[in-house]
N, C-alpha and C positions, 0 to 999 in steps of 0.2 A: 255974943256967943251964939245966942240964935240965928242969927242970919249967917254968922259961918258954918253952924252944924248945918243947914237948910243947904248950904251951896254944897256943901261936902255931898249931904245925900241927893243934891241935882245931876253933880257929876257921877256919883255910883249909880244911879237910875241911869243916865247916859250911856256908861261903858255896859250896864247890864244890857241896854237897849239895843248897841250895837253889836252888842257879843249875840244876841239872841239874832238880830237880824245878819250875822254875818253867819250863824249854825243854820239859818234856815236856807240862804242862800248855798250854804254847801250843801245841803241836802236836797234844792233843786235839782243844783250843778249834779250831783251824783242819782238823782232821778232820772235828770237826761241823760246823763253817761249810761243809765242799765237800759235803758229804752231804746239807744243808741246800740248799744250792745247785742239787745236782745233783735231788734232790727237788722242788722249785719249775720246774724244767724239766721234768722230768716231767711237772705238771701240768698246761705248757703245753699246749693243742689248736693245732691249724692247721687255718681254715676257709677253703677256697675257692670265691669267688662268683662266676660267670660269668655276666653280663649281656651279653645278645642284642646290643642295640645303646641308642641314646638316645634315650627321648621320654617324654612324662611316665609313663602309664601304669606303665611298667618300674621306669622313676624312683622311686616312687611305692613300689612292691611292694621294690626295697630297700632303702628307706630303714626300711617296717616291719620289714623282716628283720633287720635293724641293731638296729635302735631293742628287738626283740623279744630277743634274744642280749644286748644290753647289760644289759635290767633284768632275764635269767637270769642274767648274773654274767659274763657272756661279751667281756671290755672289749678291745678291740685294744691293743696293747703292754703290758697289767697282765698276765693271763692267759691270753693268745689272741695267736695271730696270725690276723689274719682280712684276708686277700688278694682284696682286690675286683678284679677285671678285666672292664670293658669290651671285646666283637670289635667295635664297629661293623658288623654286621650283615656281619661275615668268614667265611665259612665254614672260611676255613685259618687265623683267628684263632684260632675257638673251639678248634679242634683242637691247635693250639701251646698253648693257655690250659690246658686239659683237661689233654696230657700234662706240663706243669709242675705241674700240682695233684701229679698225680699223682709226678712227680718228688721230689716235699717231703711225699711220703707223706702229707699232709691223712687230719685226721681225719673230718672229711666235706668232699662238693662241694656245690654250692647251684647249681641250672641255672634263672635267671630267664626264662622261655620256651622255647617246645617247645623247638628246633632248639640251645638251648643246653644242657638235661637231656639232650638226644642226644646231643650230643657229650661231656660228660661218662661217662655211661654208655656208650658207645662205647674210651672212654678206661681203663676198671677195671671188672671185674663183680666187684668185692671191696670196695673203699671206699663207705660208703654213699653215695646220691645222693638231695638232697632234690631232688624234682621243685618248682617255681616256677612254679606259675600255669601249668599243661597242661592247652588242654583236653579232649581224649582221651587219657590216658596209654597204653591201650590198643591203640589204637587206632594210636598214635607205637613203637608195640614196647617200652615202656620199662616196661609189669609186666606180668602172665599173669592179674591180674583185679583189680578195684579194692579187692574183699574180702579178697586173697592175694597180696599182688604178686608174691612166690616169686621172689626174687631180692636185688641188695642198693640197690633203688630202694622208692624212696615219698615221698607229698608230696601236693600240693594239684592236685585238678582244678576250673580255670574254666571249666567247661562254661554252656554259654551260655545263660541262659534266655528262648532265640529266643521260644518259645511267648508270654509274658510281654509281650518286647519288641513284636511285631507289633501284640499287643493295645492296647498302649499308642498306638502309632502311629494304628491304629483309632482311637483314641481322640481325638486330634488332629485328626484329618483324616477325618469320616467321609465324605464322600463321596468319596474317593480309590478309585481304582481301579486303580492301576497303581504296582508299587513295584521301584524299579531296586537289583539287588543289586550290590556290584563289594567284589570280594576277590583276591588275591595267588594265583598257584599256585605261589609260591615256597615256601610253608610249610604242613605238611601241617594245622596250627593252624586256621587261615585257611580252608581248601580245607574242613575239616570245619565247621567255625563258619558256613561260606556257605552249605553247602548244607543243613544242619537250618534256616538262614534264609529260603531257595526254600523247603522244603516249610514250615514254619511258615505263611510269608504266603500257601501255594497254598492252606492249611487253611482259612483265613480269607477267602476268594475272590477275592484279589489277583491281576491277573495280574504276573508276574510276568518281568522284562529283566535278564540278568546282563554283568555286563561284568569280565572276567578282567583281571590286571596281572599281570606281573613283577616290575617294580620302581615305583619314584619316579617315573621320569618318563615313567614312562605313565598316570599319575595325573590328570592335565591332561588329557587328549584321551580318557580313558574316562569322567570325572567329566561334560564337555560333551558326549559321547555320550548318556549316561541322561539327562540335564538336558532334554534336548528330547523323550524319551517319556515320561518317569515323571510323575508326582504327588509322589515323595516317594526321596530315596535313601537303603537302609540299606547299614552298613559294619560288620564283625562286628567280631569279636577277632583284627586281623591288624595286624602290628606295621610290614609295608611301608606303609599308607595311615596307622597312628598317627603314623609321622614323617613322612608329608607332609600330612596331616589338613588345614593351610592350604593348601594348595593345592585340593583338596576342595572347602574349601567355600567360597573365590573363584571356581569354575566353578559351582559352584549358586548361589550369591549372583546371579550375573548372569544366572539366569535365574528367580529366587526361587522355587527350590526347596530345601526343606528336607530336611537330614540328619539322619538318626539311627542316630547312632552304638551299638556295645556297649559301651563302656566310659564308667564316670564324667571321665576325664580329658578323653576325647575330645568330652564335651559341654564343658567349660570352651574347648574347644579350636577350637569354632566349630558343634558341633552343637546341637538344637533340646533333645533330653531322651531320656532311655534307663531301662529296669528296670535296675540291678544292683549290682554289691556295691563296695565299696569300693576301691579300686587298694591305698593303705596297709595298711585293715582286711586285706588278701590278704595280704599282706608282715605282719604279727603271726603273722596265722596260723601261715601259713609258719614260721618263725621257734619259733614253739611247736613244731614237728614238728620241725626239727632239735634242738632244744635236747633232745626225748625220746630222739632217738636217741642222742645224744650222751652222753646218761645210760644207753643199753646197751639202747635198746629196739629190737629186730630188725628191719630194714627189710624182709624177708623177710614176716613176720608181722605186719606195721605196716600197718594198714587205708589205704587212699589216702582224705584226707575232701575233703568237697566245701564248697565256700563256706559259710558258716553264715547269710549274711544279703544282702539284695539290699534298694535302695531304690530309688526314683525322683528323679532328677537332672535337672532343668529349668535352661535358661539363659534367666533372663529376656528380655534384653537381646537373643538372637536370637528368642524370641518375639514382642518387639514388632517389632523391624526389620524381621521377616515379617508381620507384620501377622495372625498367627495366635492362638488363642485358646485359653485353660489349659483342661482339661476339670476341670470343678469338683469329679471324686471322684475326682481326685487332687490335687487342690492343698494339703490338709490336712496329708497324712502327704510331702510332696514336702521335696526337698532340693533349695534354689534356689545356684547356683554364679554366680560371673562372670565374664565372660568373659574370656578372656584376652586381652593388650597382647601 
């Protein structure tokens, strides 16, 4: 009877032994499972994207940005949290937007136009700031030189290749004599982009009629203001006439005068044809410059680059309906768009 109760409590000491070594082995396994877990958050980033407001152009720039961070590995809820926020053109939007990046401590911010990189950087001089299509970052206070930005900003300047553009117009329209500028002084973007476009077309012997805006809806009654002096209206890189661009070019339309716009979108968008680079191709770029930083490359010491490429953007469709005519040495290397519905 003794040696069977003895095997009886060998075998209970066994199953106890194994039960105990098999709870501890689950409470490895789920040691490494929260370490595992807590590792994978780790890797998480948080990117936050502040866009100015709505219109293609913008559109346009982040969608490359997006599109450029997904195929570095950068996927929203896999990897990333990547928090896009639209102000609608808020100044107290951007500002709420900015201090939330900032609240969830983002690994970087992303400021798609000036007044939104300002706000941003305004918001942290610690978190990097990609700059998004500025074009004087300089200029905007947002680095100490394009070589050195010496802070914790950098990113892409759209500076404008007025000189180009003018040329182009020339080209169009040579007997033209008179070219009406009208730009926003809501945005210091805008106000710089207008006037390197005054002396551009002064270069070129244009005289030249400026007509200032604040907002939208004085877009209407300055558009038919130049309409009846000019020959020809240009519109720089200003994000107040990009969102109301139809309205533009309903007040030239009625007087057939053609616009030329700076940006590729903005010719889809009712102007005649423009020099410049791509709205998305801007948004890859971009996109590549956070992704560097991201990888630990110092925004301090992170060169500010400038556009890599510029084309010629033609809308057929307002060419004929102006009754104007392609200059033949551009039509070759040109990039024909259609109009927008």
């Amino acid at each position: 009877m003794m040696k069977n109760g003895m095997k009886n409590m060998l075998r209970l000491s066994s199953v106890v032994a194994i039960g105990l070594l098999a709870a501890c082995g689950n409470t490895a396994s789920e040691s490494d499972s929260s370490a595992a877990t807590t590792e994978s958050e780790q890797k998480q980033v948080y990117i936050g994207i502040l866009q100015l407001t709505t219109h293609p152009a913008l559109d346009q720039i982040t969608e490359g940005i997006l599109d450029e961070l997904a195929a570095a590995g950068y996927v929203d809820g896999e990897n990333a949290t990547i928090d896009f926020q639209n102000a609608q053109g808020d100044q107290a939007n951007m500002k709420s937007i900015a201090e939330s990046f900032v609240s969830h401590d983002a690994d970087i911010m992303i400021g798609v136009a000036t007044p939104a990189a300002q706000a941003l950087k305004n918001a942290s001089d610690e978190i990097p700031v990609i700059l998004g299509a500025v074009q004087d970052p300089v200029g905007a206070g947002l680095v100490e030189s394009l070589e050195a930005p010496g802070s914790n900003a950098t990113g892409l300047s759209n500076r404008t290749p007025s000189n180009e553009q003018m040329a182009l117009i020339k080209q169009f329209l040579p007997d033209a004599t008179t070219i009406g500028v009208m730009y926003t002084t809501a945005e210091d973007n805008a106000i710089i982009s207008g006037q390197r476009a005054e002396q551009a077309a002064a270069d070129l012997g244009f005289e030249v009629v400026t007509k200032t805006i604040t907002t939208t809806n004085d877009i209407a009654q300055a558009a038919e203001s130049l309409a009846k002096e000019v020959d020809a209206i240009y519109v720089p890189n200003d994000n107040v006439i990009a969102s109301g661009m139809a309205t533009l070019v309903d007040a030239a339309d009625a007087f057939g005068i053609p616009v030329f716009p700076a940006a590729d979108t903005m010719v889809k968008d009712g102007g005649v044809a423009t020099f410049a680079p791509s709205q998305y191709g801007m948004g890859t770029q971009i996109g590549q410059i956070a992704v560097d930083i991201l990888k630990g490359a110092d925004p301090a010491t992170y060169p500010v680059q400038l556009v890599k490429e510029n084309s010629v953007y033609i809308n057929q469709a307002k060419v004929d309906e102006l009754g104007l005519m392609i200059p033949e040495e551009v039509k070759a290397d040109a990039v024909f768009v259609e109009l927008a519905e």
